[in-house]
C-alpha positions as CSV (number, residue, x, y, z in Angstrom):
1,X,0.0,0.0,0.0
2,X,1.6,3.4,-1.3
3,X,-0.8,6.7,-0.9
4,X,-3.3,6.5,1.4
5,X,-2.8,3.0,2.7
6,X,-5.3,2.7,5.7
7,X,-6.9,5.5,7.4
8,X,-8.9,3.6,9.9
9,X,-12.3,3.5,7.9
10,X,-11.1,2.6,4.9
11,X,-8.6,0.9,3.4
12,X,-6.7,1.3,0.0
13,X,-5.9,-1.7,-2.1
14,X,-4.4,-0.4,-4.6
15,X,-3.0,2.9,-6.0
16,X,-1.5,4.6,-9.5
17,X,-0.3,7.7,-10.6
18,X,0.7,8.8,-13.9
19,X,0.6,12.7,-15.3
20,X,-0.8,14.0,-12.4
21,X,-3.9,11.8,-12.2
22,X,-3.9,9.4,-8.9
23,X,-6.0,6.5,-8.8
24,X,-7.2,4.9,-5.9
25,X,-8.8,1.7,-4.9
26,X,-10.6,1.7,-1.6
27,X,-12.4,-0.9,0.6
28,X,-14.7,0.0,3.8
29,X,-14.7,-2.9,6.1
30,X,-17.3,-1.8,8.2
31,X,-19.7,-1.7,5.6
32,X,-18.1,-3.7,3.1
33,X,-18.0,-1.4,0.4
34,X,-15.5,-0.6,-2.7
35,X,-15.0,2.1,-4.3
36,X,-12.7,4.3,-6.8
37,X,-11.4,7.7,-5.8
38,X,-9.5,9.9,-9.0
39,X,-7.7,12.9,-8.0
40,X,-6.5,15.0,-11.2
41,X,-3.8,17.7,-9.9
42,X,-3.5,19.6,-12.6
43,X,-7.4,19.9,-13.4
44,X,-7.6,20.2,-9.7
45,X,-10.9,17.7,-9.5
46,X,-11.6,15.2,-7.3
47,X,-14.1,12.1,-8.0
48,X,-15.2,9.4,-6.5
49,X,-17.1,6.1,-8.7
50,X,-18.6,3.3,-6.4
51,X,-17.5,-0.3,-7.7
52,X,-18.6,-3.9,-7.1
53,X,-16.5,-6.7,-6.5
54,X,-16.9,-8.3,-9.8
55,X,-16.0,-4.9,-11.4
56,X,-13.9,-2.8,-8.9
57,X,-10.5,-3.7,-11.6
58,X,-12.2,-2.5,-14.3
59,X,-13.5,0.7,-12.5
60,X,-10.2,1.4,-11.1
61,X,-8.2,0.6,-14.7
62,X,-10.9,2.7,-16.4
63,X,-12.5,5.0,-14.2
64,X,-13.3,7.9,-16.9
65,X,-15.8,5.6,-19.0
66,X,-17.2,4.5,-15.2
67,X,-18.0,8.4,-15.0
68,X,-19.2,9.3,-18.1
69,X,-21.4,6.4,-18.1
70,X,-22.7,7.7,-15.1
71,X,-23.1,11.3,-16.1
72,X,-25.1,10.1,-19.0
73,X,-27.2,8.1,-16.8
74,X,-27.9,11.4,-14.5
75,X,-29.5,13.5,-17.4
């Protein structure tokens, strides 16, 4: 574990960073719950996706299509 490791509610299984876009995968134990967290630096957003466990790899290798399938969703 690299970034945010474990902050006591939740726990990071995996990270990545590359050009300024961090990618994290995080698990809450107490409710059993994954999700993926993108922080772009140099767009300075912040987003979070929820993900399942048959497709928290996917969401965290592909989270932009996980968002933009979910902004079409909210129109």
């Amino acid at each position: 574990m690299t970034h945010a490791a474990s902050t006591g509610t939740m726990e990071e299984l995996d990270y990545r960073e590359s050009n300024g876009v961090a990618v994290s995968l995080l698990w809450q134990p107490h409710s059993d719950r994954l999700s993926v967290v993108v922080t772009d630096s140099q767009l300075d957003e912040r987003f979070a996706l929820p993900a399942r466990p048959d497709n928290a790899r996917d969401v965290f290798q592909h989270p932009y299509a996980y968002a933009q399938t979910r902004a079409a969703v909210g129109r």
